[in-house]
C-alpha positions as CSV (number, residue, x, y, z in Angstrom):
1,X,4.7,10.6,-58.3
2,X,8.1,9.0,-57.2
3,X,11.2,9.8,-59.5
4,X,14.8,8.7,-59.0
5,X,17.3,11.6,-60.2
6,X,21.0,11.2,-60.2
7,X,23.9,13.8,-60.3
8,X,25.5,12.7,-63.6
9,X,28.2,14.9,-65.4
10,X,27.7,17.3,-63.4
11,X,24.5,17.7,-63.7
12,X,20.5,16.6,-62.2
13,X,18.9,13.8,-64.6
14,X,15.6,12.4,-63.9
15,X,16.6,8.5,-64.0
16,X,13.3,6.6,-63.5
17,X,9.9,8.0,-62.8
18,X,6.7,6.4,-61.5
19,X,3.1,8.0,-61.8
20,X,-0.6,7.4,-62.8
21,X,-0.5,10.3,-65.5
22,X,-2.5,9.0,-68.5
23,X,-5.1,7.5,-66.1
24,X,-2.7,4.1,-65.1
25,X,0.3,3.7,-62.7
26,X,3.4,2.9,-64.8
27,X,7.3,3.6,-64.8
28,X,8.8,5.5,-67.4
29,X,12.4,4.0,-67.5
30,X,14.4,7.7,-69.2
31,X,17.3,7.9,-71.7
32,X,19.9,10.2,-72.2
33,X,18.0,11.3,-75.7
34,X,14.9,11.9,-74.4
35,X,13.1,8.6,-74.8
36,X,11.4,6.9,-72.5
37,X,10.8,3.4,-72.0
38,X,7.0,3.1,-70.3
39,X,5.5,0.2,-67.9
40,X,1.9,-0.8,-67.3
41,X,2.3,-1.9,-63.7
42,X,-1.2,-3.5,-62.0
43,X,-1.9,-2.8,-58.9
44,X,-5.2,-2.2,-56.9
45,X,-4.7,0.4,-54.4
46,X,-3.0,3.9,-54.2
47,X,-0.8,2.8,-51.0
48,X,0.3,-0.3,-52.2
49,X,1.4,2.0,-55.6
50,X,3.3,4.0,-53.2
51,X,4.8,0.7,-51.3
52,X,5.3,-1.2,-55.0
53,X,7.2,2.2,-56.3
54,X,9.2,3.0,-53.3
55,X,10.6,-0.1,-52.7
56,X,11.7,-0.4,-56.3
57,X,13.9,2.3,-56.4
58,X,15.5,2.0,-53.2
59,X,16.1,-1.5,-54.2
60,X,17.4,-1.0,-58.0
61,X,18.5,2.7,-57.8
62,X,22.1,1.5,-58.4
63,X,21.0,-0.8,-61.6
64,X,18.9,2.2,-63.0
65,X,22.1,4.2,-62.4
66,X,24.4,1.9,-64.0
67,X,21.7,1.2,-67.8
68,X,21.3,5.1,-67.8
69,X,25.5,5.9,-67.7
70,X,25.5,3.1,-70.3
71,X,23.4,4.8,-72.6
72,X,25.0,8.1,-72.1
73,X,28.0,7.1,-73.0
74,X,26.7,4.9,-76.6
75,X,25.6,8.5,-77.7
């Protein structure tokens, strides 16, 4: 599993998660409320899961940042 957290309001928040729970790799993109938005993502091999999921968040871990904030602060 790969998971992004952030420090938001003073506190830890799991952000965006990848994983092959429910026997598929997929990102669950996480709300404020508790939802989650979840991804099918195909790929054929364990390492290039690990590459595809890596890269991602170093890549987008500002953008994730950023939608999540937004929610937060619609509640």
């Amino acid at each position: 599993m790969y998971q992004y957290e952030s420090f938001i309001n003073n506190n830890w928040v799991a952000v965006v998660r990848y994983d092959c729970a429910h026997g598929f790799f997929h990102r669950d993109v996480l709300m404020p409320n508790g939802d989650k938005e979840k991804k099918s993502i195909e790929i054929d091999s364990l390492k290039n899961v690990s590459k595809y999921a890596e890269q991602d968040l170093k890549d987008r871990w500002e953008w994730y940042k950023e939608r999540y904030i937004k929610k937060l602060n619609k509640k």
